[in-house]
N, CA, C and O atoms as a DFTB+ gen file, in Angstrom:
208 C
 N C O
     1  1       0.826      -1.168       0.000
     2  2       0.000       0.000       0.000
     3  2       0.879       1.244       0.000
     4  3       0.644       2.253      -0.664
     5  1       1.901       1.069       0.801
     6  2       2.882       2.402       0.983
     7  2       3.523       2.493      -0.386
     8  3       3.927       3.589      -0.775
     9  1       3.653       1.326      -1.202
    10  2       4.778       1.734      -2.472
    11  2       3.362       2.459      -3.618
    12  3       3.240       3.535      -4.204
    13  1       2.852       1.727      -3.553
    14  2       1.270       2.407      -4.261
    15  2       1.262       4.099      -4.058
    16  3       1.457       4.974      -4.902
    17  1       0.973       4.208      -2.668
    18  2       0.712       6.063      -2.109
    19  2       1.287       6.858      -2.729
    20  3       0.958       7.952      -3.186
    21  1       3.034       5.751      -2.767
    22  2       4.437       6.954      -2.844
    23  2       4.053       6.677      -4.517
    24  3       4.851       7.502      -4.964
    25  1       3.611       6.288      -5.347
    26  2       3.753       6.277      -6.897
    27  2       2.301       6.952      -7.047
    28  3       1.696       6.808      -8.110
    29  1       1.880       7.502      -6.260
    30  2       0.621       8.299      -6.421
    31  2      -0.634       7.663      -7.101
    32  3      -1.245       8.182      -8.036
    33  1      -0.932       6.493      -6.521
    34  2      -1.950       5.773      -7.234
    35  2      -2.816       5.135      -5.911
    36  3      -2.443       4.706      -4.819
    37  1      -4.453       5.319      -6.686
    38  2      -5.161       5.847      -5.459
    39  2      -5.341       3.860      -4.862
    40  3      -5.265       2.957      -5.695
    41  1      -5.481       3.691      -3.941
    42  2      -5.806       2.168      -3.537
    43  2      -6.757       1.819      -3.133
    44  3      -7.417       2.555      -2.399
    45  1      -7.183       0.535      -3.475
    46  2      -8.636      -0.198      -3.109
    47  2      -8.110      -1.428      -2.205
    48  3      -6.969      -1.886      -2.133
    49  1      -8.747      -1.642      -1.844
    50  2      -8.420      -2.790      -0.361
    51  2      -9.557      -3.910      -0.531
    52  3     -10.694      -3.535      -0.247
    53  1      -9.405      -5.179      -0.938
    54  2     -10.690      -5.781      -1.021
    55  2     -10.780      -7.023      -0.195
    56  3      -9.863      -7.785       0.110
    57  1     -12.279      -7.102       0.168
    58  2     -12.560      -8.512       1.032
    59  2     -12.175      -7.329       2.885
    60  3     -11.641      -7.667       3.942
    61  1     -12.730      -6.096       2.464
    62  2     -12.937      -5.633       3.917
    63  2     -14.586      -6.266       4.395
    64  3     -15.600      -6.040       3.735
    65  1     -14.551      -7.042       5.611
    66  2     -15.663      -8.079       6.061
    67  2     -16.195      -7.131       7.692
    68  3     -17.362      -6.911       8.016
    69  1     -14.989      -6.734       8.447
    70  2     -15.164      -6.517       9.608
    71  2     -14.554      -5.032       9.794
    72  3     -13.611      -4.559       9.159
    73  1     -15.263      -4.443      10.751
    74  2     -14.982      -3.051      11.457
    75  2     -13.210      -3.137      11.592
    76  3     -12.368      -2.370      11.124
    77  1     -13.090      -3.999      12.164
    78  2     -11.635      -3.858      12.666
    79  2     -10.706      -4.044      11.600
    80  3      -9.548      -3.821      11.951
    81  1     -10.886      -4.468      10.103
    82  2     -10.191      -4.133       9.300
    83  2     -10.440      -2.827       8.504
    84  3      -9.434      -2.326       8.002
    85  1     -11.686      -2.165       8.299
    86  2     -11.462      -0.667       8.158
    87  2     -10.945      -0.005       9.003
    88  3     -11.017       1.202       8.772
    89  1     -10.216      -0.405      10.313
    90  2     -10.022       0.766      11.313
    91  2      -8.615       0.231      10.911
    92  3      -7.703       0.835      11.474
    93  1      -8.309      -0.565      10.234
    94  2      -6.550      -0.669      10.543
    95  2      -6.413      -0.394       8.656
    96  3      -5.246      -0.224       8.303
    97  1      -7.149      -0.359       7.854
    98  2      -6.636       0.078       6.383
    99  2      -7.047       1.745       6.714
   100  3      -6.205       2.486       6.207
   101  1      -7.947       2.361       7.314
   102  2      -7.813       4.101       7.537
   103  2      -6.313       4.524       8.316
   104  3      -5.883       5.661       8.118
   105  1      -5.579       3.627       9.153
   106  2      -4.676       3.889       9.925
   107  2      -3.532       3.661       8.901
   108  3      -2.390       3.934       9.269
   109  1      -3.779       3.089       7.396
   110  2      -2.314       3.161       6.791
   111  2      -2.672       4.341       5.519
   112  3      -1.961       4.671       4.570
   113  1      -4.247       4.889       5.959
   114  2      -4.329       6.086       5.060
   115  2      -5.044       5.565       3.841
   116  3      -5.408       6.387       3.000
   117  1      -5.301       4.174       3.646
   118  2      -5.965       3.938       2.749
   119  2      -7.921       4.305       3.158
   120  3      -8.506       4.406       4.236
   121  1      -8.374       4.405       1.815
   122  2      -9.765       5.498       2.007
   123  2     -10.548       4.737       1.230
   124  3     -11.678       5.165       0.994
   125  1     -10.206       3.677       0.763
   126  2     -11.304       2.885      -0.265
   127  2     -11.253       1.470      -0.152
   128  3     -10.239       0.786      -0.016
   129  1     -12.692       1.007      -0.237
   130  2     -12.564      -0.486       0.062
   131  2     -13.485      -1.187      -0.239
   132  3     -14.508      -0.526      -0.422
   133  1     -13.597      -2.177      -0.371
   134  2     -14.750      -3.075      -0.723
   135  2     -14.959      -4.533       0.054
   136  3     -14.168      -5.222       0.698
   137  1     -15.917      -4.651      -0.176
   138  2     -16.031      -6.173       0.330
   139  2     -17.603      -6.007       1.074
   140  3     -18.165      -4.935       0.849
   141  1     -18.425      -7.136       2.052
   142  2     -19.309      -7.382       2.678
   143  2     -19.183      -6.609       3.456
   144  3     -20.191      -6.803       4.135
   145  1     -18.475      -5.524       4.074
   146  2     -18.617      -4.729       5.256
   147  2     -19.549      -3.646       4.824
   148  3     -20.313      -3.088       5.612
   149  1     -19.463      -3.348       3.484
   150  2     -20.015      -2.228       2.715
   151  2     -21.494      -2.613       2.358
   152  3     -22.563      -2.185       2.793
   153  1     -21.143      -3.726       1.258
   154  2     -22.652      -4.038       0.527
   155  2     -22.287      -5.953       0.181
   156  3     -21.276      -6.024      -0.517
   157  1     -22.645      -6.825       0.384
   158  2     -23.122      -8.127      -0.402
   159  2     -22.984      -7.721      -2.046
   160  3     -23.203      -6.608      -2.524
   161  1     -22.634      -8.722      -2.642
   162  2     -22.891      -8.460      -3.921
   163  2     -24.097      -8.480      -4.508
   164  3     -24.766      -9.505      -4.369
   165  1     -24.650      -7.342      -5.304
   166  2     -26.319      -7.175      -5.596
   167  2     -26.030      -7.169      -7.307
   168  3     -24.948      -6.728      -7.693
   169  1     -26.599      -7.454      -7.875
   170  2     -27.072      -7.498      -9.141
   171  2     -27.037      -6.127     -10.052
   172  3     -27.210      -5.073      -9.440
   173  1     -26.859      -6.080     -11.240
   174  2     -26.129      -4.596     -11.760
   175  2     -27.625      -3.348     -11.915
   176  3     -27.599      -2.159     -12.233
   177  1     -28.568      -4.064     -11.615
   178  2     -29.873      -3.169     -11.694
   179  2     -29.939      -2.425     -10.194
   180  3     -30.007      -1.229      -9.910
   181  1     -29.895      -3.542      -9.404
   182  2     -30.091      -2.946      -7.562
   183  2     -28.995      -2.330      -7.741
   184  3     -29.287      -1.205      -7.336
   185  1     -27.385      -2.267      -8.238
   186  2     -26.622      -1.445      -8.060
   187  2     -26.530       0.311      -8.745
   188  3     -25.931       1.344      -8.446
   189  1     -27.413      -0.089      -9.700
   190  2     -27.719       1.321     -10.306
   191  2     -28.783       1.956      -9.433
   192  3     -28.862       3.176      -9.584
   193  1     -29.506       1.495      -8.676
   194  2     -30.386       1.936      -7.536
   195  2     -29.295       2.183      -6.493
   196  3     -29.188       3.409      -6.502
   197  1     -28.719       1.864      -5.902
   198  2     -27.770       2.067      -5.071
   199  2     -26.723       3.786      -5.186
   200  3     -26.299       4.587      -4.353
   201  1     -26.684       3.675      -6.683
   202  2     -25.960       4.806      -7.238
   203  2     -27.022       6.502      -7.250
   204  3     -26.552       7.609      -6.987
   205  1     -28.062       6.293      -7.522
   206  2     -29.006       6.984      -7.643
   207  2     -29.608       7.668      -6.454
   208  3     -30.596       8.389      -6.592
């Protein structure tokens, strides 16, 4: 993640499941993430509802 930052490229973190791994990827400054902590995977229609 740190060689990523320093080459200025923004990072995604995936398979964040639990609180306690967003509290330790915000502590290395990373700001984006995905996984079941956020949303289950939904179907590309519910996700355009999601966007809206």
């Amino acid at each position: 993640m740190a060689m990523g930052q320093a080459l200025g490229f923004q990072i995604v973190a995936e398979g964040a499941e639990r609180i306690e791994q967003i509290e330790f990827l915000k502590a290395l400054n990373c700001t984006m993430y995905q996984g079941y902590f956020k949303s289950k995977p939904v179907r590309a229609e519910e996700f355009e509802k999601l966007l809206g």
